[in-house]
C-alpha positions in Angstrom: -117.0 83.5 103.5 -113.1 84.0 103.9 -111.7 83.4 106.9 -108.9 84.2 108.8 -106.0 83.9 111.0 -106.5 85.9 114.3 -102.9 86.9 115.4 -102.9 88.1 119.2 -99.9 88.2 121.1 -99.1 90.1 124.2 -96.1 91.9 124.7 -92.2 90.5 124.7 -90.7 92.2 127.4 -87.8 94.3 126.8 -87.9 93.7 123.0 -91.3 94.1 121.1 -94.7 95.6 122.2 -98.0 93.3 121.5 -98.0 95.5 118.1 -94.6 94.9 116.8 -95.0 91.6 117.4 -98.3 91.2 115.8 -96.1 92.8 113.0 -94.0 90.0 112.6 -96.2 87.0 112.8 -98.3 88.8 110.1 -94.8 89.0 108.1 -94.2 85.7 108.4 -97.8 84.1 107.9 -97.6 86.3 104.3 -94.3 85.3 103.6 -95.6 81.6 103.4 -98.3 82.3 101.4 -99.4 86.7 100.3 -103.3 85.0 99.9 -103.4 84.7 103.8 -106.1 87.0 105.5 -105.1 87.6 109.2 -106.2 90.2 111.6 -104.2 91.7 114.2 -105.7 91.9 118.0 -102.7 92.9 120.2 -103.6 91.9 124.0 -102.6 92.6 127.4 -103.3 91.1 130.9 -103.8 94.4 132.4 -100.2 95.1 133.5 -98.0 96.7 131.0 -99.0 97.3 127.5 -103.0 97.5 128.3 -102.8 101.6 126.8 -101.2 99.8 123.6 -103.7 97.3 123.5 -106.5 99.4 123.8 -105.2 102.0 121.0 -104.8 99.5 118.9 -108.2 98.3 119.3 -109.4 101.8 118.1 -109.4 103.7 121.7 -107.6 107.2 120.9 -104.4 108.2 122.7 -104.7 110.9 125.1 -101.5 112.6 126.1 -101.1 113.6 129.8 -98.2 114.6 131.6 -98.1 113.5 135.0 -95.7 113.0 138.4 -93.9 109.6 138.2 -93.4 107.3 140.5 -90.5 109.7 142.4 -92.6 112.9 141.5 -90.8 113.7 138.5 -92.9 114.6 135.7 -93.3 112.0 132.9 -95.0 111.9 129.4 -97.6 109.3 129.5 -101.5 109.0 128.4 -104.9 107.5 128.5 -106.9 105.7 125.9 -110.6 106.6 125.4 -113.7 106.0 123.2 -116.9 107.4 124.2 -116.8 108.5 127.7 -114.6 105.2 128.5 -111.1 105.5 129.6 -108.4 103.2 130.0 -105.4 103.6 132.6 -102.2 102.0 133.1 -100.8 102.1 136.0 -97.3 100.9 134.7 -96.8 103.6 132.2 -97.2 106.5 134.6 -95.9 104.9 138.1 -94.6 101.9 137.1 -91.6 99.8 137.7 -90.1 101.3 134.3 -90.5 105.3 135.3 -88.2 105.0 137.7 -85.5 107.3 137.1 -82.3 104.8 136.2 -83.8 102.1 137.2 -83.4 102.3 140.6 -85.9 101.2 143.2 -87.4 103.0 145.7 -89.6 101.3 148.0 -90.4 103.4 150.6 -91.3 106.4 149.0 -92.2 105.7 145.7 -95.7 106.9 145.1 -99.1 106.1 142.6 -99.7 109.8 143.2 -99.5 110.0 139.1 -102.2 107.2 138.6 -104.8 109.5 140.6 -103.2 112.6 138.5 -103.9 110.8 134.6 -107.5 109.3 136.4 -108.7 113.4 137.4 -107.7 114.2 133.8 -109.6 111.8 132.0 -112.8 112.7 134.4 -112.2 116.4 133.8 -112.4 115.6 129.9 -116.0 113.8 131.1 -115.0 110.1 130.8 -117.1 108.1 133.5 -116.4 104.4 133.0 -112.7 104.1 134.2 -110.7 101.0 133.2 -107.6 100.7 135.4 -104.7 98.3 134.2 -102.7 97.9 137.9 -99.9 95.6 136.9 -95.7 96.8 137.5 -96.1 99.0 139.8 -93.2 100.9 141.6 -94.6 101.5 144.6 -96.2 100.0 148.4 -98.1 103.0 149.7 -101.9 101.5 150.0 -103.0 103.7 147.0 -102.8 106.9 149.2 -100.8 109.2 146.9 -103.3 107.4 144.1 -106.1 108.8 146.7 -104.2 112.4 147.0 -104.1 113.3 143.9 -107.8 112.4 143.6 -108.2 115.1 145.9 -108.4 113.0 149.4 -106.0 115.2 152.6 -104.0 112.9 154.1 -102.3 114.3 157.4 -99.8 113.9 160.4 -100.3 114.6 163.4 -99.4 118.1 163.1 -102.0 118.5 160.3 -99.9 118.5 157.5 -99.7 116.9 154.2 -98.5 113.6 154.4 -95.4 112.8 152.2 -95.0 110.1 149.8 -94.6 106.8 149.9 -95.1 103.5 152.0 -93.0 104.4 154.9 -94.8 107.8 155.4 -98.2 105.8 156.4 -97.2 105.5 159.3 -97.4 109.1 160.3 -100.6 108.9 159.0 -103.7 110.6 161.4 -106.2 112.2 159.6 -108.0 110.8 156.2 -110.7 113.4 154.6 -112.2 112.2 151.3 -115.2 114.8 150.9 -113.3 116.9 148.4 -112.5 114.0 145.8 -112.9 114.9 142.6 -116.7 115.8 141.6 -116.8 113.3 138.4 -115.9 110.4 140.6 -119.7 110.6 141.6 -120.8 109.9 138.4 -118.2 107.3 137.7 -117.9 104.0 137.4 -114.3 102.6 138.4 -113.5 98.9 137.3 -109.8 97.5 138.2 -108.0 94.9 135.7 -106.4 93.0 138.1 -105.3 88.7 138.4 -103.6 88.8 142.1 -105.1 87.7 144.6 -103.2 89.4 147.8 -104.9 91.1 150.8 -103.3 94.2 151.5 -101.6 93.5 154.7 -99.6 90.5 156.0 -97.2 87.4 155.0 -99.4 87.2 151.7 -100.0 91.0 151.4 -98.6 93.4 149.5 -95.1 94.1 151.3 -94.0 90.7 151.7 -95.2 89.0 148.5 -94.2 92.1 146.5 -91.9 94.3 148.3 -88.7 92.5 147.7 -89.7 93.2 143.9 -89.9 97.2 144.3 -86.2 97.3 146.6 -87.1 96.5 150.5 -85.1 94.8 152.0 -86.7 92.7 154.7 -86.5 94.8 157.2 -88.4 97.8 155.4 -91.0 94.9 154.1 -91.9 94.3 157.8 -92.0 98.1 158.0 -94.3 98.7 154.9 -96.4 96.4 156.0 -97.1 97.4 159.5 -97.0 100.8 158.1 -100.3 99.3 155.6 -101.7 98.0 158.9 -101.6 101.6 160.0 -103.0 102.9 156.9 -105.7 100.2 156.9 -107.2 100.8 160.0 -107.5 104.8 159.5 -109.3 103.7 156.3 -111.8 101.5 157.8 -112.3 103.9 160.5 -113.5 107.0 157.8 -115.0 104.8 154.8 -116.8 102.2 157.7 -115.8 99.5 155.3 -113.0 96.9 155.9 -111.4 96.2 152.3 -108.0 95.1 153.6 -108.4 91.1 153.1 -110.6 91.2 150.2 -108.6 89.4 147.5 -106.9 91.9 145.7 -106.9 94.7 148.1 -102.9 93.8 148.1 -102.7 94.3 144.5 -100.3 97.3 142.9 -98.9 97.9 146.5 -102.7 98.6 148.0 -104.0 100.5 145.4 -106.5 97.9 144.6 -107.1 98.4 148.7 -107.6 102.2 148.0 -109.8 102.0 145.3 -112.5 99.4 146.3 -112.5 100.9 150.2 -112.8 105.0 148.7 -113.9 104.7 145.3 -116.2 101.7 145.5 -113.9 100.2 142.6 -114.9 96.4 141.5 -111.7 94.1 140.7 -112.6 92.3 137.5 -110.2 89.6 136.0 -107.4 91.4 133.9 -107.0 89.4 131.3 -111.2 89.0 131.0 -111.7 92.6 130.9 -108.8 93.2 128.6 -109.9 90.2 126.1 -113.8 92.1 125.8 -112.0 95.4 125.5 -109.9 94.2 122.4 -112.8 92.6 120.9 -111.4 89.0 120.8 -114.6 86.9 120.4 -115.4 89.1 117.9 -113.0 88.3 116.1 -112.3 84.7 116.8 -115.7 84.4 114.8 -114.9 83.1 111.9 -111.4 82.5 112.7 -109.0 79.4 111.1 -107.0 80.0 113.8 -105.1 82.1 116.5 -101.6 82.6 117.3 -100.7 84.6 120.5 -97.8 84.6 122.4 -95.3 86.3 125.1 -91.8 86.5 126.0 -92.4 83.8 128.6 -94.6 81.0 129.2 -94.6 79.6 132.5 -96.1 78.7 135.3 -98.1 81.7 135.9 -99.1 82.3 132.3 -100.8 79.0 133.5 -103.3 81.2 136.0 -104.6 84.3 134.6 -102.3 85.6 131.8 -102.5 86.4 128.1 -101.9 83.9 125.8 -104.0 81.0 128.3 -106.6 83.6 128.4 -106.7 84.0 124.5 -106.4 80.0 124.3 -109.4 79.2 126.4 -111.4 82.1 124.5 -110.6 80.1 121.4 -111.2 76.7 122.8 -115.2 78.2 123.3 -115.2 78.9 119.2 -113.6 75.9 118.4 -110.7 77.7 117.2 -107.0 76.4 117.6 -104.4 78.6 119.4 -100.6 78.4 118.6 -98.4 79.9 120.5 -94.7 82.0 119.6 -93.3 82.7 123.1 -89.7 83.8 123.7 -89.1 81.1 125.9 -91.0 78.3 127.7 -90.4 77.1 130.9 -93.2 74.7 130.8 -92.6 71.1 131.5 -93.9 68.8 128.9 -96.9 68.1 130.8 -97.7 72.1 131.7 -97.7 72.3 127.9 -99.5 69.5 127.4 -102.5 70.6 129.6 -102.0 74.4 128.4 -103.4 72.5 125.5 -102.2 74.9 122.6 -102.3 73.3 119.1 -98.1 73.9 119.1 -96.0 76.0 120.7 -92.7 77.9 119.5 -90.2 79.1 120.8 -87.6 81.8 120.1 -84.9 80.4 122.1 -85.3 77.4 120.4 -83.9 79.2 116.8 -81.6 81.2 119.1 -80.5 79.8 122.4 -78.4 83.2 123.0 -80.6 85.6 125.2 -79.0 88.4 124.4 -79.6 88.1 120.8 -82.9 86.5 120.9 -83.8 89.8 122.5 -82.5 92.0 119.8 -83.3 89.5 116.6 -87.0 88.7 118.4 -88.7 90.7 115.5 -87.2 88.8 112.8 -87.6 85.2 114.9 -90.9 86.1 115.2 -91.4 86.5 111.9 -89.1 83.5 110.9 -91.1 81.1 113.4 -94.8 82.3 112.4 -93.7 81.4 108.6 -92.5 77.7 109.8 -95.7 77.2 112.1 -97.8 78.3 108.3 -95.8 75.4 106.4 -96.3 73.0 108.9 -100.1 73.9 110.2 -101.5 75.6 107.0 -100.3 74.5 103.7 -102.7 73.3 101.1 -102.9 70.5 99.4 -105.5 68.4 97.2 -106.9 66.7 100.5 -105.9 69.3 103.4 -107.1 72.7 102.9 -106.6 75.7 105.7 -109.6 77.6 105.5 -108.1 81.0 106.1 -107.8 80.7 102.2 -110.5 82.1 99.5 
């Protein structure tokens, strides 16, 4: 049987998506040698790029339009196959939806999550992947909640506003009207933090500074999540707040286990199934993933290590193309890749790194086939007839 070369790599911020760049390591590999059989599996760790990953592993592309992380209307979708759906979180509320770039931590909402989540239930999906990663906001899920059909109020009884600071006006939490289809659902959250909500490693001071707040408004949010918290606890009768995780997307992973009954599932796990990587590893010569940066927290939950140890249980060797590693010799070493490249190795200038990656990528994945998978009389690769 033929076999192949698995090419999975996740995204390279700010220059290719996992697809483009799965583009151009196939260019490369069949530059070297047109005989080479690869297949592409473009991957994600749940943050941004999951809705690409999942279309292109044969989910279809459901347009929504939906409020963005400061209420303005954005274009984004869902993926779905059966009665699955898959969210990200990043594409409709995420750091990049902010209009010009510019932060707003205090009222920046995931009031559009909840909106693109009641769409894909009204269309009848009931299994409900969430991707949670870049998100723009610290409100404890509540606008997420909201737009799910929860009533938030002050004290006055009226709608609560948006955003982290406005928790702390909250007084009354109702959840009986949330969307019907939620009943039948299930709700499973692609998430690798491990943040309580609330606290010095919660979800305002480990992440605040990220999304704009200044210190002062992180010790805000968070007592403002304290507030929030308790009110939960007090109408669900569960306490979700130090679960690990309930800190994760600003409290949304909070929101969703304490309200929806949500289980938090590895990201890069539920995002390798999704894809169909050991299905595809079967077989496999070899894989080569990759990302714009290796460091140390690729080292503890993201793509490419996830893709390597999925390999490493086939007996497959991973290479890896990154954009840059920040890995010391011996964090390479135990990553324990067969090699790893780098694109700031061919082009130390960031700035054009970033805007030749395509054709890096491309040069780099043609080198690695020369030096890892040239035949000869007494060294065959066996992603060759």
């Amino acid at each position: 049987m033929t076999r192949h070369i698995l090419v999975a790599p996740d995204k390279f911020k700010g220059s290719l998506t996992a697809t483009d760049a799965a583009r151009a390591i196939t260019r490369g590999l069949l530059r070297f040698d047109a005989s080479i059989r690869t297949i592409e599996c473009p991957i994600a760790d749940g943050g941004e790029g999951t809705l690409s990953a999942a279309v292109a592993a044969g989910f279809v592309r459901i347009p929504v339009d939906a409020p963005g992380p400061t209420g303005r209307t954005v274009s984004t979708a869902y993926a779905r196959r059966g009665t699955t759906a898959v969210v990200e979180m990043a594409d409709v509320v995420g750091l990049q939806r902010l209009p010009g770039g510019t932060r707003q931590p205090m009222t920046a909402s995931s009031r559009g999550l909840g909106h693109v989540i009641a769409h894909a239930l009204d269309d009848g999906c009931r299994h409900i992947v969430l991707g949670i990663g870049g998100s723009a906001s610290t409100d404890g899920g509540a606008g997420f909640l909201q737009a799910l059909g929860a009533k938030l109020l002050d004290e006055h009884g009226r709608p609560l506003g948006d955003g982290g600071r406005a928790l702390l006006d909250a007084c009354a939490l109702d959840v009986s009207a949330l969307h019907s289809g939620l009943q039948q659902a299930t709700v499973v959250i692609a998430c690798d933090v491990d943040n309580p909500l609330c606290g010095p490693g919660g979800a305002a001071a480990v992440y605040g500074t990220q999304k704009g707040a200044n210190s002062t408004q992180v010790e805000e949010l968070d007592a403002a999540l304290e507030h929030w918290a308790a009110l939960v606890d007090t109408v669900t009768e569960t306490n979700a707040r130090g679960i690990p995780g309930a800190g994760a997307a600003g409290g949304v992973g909070f929101a969703a286990m304490a309200v929806l009954g949500a289980e938090l599932r590895s990201g890069i796990d539920l995002i390798l199934d999704m894809v169909g990587l050991d299905r595809h590893l079967h077989e496999a010569a070899a894989i080569i993933t990759g990302e714009g940066s290796l460091d140390r927290q690729s080292l503890h939950g993201k793509a490419p290590v996830g893709a390597r140890l999925r390999a490493s249980a086939h007996g497959v060797p991973a290479y890896a193309i990154v954009g840059v590693s920040t890995l010391s010799r011996e964090e390479e070493a135990a990553a324990q890749f067969a090699a790893i490249y780098s694109l700031h190795d061919r082009e130390p200038d960031l700035a054009r790194s970033i805007a030749g990656a395509g054709n890096l990528l491309t040069a780099i994945a043609q080198d690695l086939a020369a030096e890892h998978f040239a035949t000869s009389a007494d060294r065959s690769c066996a992603a060759y007839d």
